[in-house]
C-alpha positions in Angstrom: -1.1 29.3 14.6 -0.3 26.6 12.2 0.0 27.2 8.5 1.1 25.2 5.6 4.5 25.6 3.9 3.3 25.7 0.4 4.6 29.0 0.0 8.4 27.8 0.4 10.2 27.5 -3.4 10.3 23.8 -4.7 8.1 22.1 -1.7 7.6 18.7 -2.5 3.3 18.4 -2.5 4.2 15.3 0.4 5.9 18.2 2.7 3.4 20.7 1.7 0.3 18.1 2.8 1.6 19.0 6.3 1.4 21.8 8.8 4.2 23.5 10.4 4.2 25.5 13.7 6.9 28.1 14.6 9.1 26.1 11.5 8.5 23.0 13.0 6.9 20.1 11.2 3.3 19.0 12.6 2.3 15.1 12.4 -1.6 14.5 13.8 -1.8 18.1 15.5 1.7 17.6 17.1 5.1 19.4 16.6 7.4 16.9 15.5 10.1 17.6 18.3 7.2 16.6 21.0 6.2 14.0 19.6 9.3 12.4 19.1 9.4 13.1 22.8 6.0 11.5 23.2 7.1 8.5 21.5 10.4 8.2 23.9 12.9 7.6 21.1 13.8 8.0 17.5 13.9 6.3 15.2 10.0 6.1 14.6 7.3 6.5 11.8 4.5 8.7 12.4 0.8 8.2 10.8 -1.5 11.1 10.7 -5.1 9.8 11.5 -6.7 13.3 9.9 -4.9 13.0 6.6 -5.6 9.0 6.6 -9.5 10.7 6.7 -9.3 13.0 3.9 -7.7 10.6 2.2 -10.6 8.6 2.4 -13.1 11.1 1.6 -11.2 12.0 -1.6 -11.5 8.7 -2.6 -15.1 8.2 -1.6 -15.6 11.7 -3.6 -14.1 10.4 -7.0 -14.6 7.2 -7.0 -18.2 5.7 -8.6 -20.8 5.6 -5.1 -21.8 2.2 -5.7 -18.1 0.8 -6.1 -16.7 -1.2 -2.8 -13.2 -0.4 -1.3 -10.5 -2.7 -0.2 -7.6 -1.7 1.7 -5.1 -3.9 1.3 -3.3 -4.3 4.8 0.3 -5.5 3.7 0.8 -1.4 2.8 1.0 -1.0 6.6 -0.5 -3.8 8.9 0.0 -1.7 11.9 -3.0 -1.9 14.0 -3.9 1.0 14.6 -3.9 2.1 11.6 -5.9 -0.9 10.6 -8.2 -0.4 13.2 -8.8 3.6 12.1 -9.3 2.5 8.8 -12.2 -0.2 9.8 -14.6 2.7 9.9 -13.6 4.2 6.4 -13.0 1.4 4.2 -15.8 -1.6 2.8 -13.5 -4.0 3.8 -9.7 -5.5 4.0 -7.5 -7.7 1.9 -5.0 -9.6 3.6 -1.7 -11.4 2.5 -0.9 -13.7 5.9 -2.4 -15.5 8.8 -0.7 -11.9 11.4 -2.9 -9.8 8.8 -6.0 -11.7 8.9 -5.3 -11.7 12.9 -5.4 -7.6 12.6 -7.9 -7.4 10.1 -10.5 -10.1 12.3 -9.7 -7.9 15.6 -11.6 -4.7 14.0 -15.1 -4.4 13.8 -15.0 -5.6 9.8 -17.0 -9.2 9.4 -15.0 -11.6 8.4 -17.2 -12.2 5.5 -15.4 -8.5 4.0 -12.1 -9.7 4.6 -10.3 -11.5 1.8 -7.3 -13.5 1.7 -4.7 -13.7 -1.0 -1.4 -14.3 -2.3 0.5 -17.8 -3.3 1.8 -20.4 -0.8 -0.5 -20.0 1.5 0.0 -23.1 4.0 -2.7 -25.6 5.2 -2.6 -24.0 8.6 -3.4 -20.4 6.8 -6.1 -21.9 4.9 -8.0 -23.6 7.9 -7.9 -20.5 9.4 -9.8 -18.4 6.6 -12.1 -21.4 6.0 -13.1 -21.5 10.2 -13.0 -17.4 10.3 -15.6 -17.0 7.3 -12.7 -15.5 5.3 -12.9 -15.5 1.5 -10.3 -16.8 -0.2 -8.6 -15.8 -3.2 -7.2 -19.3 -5.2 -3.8 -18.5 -6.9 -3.7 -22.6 -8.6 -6.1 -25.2 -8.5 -3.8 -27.1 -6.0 -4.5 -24.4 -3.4 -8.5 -25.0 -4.7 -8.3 -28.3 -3.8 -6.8 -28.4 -0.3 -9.5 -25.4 0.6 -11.9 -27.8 -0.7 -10.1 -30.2 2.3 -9.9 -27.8 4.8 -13.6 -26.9 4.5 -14.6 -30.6 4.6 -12.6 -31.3 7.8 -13.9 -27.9 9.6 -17.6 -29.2 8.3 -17.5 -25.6 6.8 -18.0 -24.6 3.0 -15.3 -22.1 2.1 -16.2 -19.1 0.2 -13.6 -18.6 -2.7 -13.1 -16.5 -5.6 -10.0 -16.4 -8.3 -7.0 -14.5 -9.2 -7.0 -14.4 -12.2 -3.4 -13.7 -13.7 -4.7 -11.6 -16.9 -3.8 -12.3 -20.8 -2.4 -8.5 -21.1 0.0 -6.7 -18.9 -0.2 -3.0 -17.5 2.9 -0.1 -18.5 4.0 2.2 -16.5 3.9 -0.4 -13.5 6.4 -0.3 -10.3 5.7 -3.8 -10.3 4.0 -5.7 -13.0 1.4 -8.4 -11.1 0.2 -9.9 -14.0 0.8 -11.2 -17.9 3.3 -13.6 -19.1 4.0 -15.8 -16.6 3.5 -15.3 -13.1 3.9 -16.5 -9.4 0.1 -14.8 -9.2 -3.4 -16.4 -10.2 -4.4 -18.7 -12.7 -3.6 -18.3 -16.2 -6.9 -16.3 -17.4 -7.0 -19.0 -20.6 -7.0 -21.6 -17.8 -9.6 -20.5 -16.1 -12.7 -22.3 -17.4 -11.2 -26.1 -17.1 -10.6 -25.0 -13.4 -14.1 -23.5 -13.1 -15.2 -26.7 -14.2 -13.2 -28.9 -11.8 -14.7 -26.6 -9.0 -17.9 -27.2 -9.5 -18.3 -30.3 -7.7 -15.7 -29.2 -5.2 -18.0 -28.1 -2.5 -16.8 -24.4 -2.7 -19.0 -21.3 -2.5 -17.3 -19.8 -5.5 -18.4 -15.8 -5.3 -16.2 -14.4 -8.5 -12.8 -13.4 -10.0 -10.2 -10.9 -9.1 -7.7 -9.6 -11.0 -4.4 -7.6 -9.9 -2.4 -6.4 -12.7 -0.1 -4.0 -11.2 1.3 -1.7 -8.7 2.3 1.9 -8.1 0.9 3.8 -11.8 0.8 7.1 -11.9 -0.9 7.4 -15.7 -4.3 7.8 -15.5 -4.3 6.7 -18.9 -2.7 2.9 -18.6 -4.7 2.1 -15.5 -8.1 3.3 -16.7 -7.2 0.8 -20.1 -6.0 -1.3 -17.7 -9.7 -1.5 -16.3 -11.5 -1.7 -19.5 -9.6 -4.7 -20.3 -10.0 -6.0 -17.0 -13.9 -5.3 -17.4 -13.8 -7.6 -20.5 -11.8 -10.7 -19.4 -14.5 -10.5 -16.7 -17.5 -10.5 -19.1 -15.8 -13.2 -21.0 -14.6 -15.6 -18.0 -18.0 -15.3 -16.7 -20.0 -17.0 -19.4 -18.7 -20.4 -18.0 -20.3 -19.8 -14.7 -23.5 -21.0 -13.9 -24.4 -19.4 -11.1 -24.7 -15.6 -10.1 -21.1 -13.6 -9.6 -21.2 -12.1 -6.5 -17.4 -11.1 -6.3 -15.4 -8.8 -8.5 -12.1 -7.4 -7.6 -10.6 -4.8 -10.5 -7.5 -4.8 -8.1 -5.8 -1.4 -7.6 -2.1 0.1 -8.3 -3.0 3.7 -7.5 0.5 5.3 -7.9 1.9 8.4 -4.9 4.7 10.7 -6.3 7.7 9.9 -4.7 10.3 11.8 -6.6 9.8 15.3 -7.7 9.4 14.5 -11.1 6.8 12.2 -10.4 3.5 13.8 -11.4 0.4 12.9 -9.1 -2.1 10.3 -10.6 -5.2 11.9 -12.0 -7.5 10.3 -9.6 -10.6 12.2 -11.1 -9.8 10.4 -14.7 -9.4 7.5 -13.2 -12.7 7.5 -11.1 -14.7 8.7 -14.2 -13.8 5.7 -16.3 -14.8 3.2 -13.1 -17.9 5.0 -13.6 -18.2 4.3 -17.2 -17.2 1.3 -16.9 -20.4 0.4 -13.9 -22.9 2.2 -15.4 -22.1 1.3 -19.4 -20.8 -2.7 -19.0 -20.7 -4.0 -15.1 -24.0 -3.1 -13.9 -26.0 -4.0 -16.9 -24.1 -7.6 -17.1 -24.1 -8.2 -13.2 -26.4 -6.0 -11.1 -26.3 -7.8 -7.9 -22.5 -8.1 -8.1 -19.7 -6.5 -5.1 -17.8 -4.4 -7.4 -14.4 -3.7 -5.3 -11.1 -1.6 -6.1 -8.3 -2.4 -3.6 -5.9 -0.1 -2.6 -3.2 0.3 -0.3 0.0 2.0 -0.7 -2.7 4.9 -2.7 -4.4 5.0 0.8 -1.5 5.3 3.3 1.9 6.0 1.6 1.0 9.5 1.9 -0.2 10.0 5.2 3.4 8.7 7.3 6.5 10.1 7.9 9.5 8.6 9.0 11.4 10.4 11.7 15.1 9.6 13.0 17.8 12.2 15.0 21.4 13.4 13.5 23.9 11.8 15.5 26.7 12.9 14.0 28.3 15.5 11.2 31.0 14.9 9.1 32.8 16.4 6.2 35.0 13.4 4.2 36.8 14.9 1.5 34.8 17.8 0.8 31.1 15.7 1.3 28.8 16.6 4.1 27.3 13.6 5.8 24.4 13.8 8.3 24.4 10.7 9.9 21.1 9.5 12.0 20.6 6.7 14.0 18.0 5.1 11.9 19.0 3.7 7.8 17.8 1.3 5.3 17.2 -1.7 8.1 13.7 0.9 8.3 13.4 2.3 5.2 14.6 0.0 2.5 12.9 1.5 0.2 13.7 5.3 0.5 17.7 3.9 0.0 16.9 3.0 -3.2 17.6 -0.7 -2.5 13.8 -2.2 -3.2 13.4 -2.5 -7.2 15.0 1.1 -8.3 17.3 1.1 -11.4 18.1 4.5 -10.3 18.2 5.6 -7.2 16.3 8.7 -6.5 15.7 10.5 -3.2 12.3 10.1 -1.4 11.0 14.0 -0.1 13.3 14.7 2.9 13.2 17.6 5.4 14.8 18.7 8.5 11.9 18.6 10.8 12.7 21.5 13.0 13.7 24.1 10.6 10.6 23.9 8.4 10.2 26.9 6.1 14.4 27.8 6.7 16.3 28.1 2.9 18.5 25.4 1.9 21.9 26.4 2.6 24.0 23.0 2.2 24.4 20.1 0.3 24.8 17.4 2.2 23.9 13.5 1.8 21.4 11.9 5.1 23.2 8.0 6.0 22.1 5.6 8.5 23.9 4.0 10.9 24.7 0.3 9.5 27.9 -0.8 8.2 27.6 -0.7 4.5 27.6 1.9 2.4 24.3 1.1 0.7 22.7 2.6 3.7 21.9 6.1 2.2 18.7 7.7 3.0 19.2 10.8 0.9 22.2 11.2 -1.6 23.6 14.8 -2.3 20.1 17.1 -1.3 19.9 20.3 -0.4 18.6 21.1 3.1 18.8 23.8 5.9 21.9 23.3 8.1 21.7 20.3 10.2 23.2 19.9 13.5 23.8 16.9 16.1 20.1 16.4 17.4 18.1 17.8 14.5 15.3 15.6 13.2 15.5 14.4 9.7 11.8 13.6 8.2 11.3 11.0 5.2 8.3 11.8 3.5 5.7 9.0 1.8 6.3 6.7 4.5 3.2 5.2 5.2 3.5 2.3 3.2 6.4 -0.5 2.4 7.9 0.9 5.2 9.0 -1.2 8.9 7.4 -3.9 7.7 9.0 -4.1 4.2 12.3 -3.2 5.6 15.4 -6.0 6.9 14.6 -5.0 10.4 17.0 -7.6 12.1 20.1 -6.5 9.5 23.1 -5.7 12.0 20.9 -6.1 15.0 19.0 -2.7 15.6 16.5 -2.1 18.0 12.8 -1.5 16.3 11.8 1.8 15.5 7.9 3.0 17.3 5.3 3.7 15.3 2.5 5.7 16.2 -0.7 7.2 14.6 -1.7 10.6 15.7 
C-alpha cells in the first residue's frame, strides 16, 4: 500500500508531495528503483504527470475563473511534458524557434502561443509571423523587421508589447523589469512607439508586462499586480483600437530551501480577482486577461535521480559521490545566481522513511570542486548503488544546466 512520508521529523513539503512504497520513493505510480530500471540508466529526471494535474487544478481552483493561463515552456520544454500540459493550460509562451516547434506540435492553435524574449533573429521572426504566432516586441527595431517579415510572407503579424515597467518587484530571484533592462520597452516609451506602429501594418492585440521571477511573498507580487493593473490603464489611453491582449506575467515562487515558506497562492488569487472584477473588467471587458507561469507549474512535480558510485571519507568528511553533478543540475550546486549556497531537498530514494544517521556531502562526478549537489546534510546511510533524489527539479533543470561541460553523456527524462 503506498502512503505518504509526512509523518517523518523535518520532511521537506517537496518529499512529503510524494508517495513511498516499502521505504522506497514513488515517481508517477512507480518505485523509484524500477523506474530507474525502466529508464535503462541513471542519471535521469523524473516528471510526475498526476502531480503536474493537481497542480493544475489548484491553480484553476484559486485563480479568478475568467483569467487565461500561460505556461511558459522554457521551465521545461520537454515534450512530453509540453504535450500533457496542452490539455490543462489556455495556452503557451515560448522563448525560441525549438520551443515554438514543441509548443506548434500540441494540439494548442498557434493563435495561443506567444513568442518572447530579446534578439530574436529574422529567421525566428518569419517563423511566428507564417505560424500565426503572436509576438511579443522587446524594441521597436524588432517591431519594424516583424513589420518586414509579415510583408514578405503577405501575412499581417499579430503583436503585442513587453513592456519593461517604471517600478521594480522585491523579493525577486530575478528582477525582469525597472531600471534598465535587456527586456521590453521602457513603459515611458511606449506611446511614441505606439504611434510609430500604427501605420506599420501590425495587428497590435495589447501589452505584457513581466516584472519578476521566483516570489514567494504574496504580498509584493499581489502589489506587484495592482501596479501592473495601472500602467496598463494608463498605457492604454493612447490606443485607439480595442485591447485584446493582457499579460500580468507571473513569478509564482516554489520553496526550495527549508526556510523558504510556500507562496500564499490563495492571497494571491484573491487580489487577481479584485483586481478583474474592481478595474480590468470594467475598463476592458472583451480583453484575454493571462497570468503566465512556469517554474510555479512544474518545479515541483520533477525529481532528479542519479546512483552512488562511490564512498569516501577525506579527512574526517563523508562524500557520496554519483555519477550525475552540476553539468545536470546547475542550479541545485548553487552555481545559478545564489549568494549563498543552500541545499535543494535531497533524499536517498530507497531508504524513504529510514532516520538520518550521517552527515555526509552528495558530489558529482566532474573535475571541479564546484560540483556539489548537497553540502554537509544529513541522510540515511548511503551505499555504492543507492539512489540519491533532488527534489524541485522540474524546472531550470537539463535544459538550464552546461550539459556538454567535461563531455557527459545526457541524462533521460521521463514523465510518468
Amino acid at each position: 500500500m503506498l502512503k505518504r512520508p509526512d509523518s517523518a521529523p523535518a520532511v521537506h513539503p517537496a518529499i512529503a508531495a510524494f508517495a513511498t512504497v516499502e521505504g522506497r520513493l514513488v515517481v508517477g505510480g512507480v518505485p523509484i528503483d524500477r523506474l530507474a530500471a525502466r529508464v535503462g540508466a541513471t542519471p535521469c529526471f523524473a516528471y510526475d504527470r498526476g502531480l503536474l494535474t493537481q497542480r493544475l487544478a489548484r491553480l484553476r481552483s484559486l485563480l479568478p475563473a475568467d483569467m487565461l493561463l500561460k505556461y511558459a515552456v522554457k521551465a521545461n520544454p520537454m515534450p512530453a511534458v509540453v504535450q500533457h500540459l496542452a490539455g490543462l493550460v489556455d495556452g503557451f509562451d515560448v522563448a525560441s524557434a525549438l520551443e515554438m516547434k514543441v509548443a506548434l506540435d500540441t494540439a494548442v492553435p498557434a493563435a495561443r502561443v506567444s513568442f518572447a524574449g530579446p534578439g530574436k533573429t529574422d529567421a525566428e521572426l518569419a517563423q511566428a509571423v507564417a505560424a500565426g504566432v503572436m509576438v511579443e516586441i522587446e524594441s521597436l527595431n524588432e517591431a519594424r523587421r516583424v513589420a518586414e517579415a509579415g510583408a514578405r510572407l503577405g501575412e499581417r503579424p499579430r503583436v503585442a508589447l513587453r513592456v519593461n515597467p517604471d517600478f521594480q518587484v522585491k523579493g525577486s530571484g530575478m528582477r525582469m523589469g525597472g531600471g534598465p533592462q535587456q527586456f521590453g520597452m521602457d513603459a515611458e516609451a511606449v506611446p511614441a512607439a505606439l504611434d510609430e506602429l500604427a501605420g506599420a501594418g501590425l495587428d497590435f492585440q495589447g501589452f505584457h508586462v513581466f516584472a519578476g521571477s521566483q516570489n514567494l511573498h504574496a504580498g509584493i507580487l499581489c502589489e506587484a499586480q495592482e501596479r501592473t493593473v495601472e500602467l496598463f490603464l494608463r498605457l492604454a489611453e493612447g490606443v485607439a483600437e480595442p485591447i485584446r491582449y493582457l499579460n500580468l506575467g507571473g513569478g509564482f515562487g516554489i520553496p526550495y530551501f527549508d526556510r523558504d515558506e510556500p507562496l500564499d497562492l490563495a492571497r494571491v488569487g484573491g487580489n487577481l480577482e479584485e483586481l478583474l472584477a474592481r478595474r480590468l473588467r470594467p475598463a476592458f471587458p472583451q480583453t484575454g486577461v493571462h497570468i503566465e507561469l512556469g517554474r510555479y507549474i512544474v518545479g515541483e512535480c520533477g525529481v532528479y535521480v542519479t546512483r552512488v558510485v562511490d564512498r569516501k571519507v577525506s579527512r574526517g568528511r563523508t562524500y557520496l559521490v554519483v555519477d550525475g553533478g552540476l553539468h545536470h543540475q546547475l542550479a541545485a550546486s548553487g552555481n545559478l545566481g545564489q549568494v549563498i549556497r543552500r541545499n535543494y531537498p535531497v533524499a536517498v530514494g530507497s531508504r524513504m522513511g529510514e532516520a538520518a544517521s550521517e552527515t555526509v556531502s552528495v558530489v558529482g562526478c566532474l573535475c571541479t570542486p564546484l560540483d556539489v549537489l548537497a553540502d554537509q546534510v544529513e541522510l540515511p546511510h548511503a551505499e555504492i548503488g543507492d539512489l540519491i533524489v533532488l527534489f524541485q527539479a522540474g524546472a531550470y533543470g537539463l535544459t538550464a544546466s552546461p550539459t556538454a561541460f567535461l563531455g557527459h553523456p545526457l541524462p533521460a527524462e521521463v514523465l510518468v
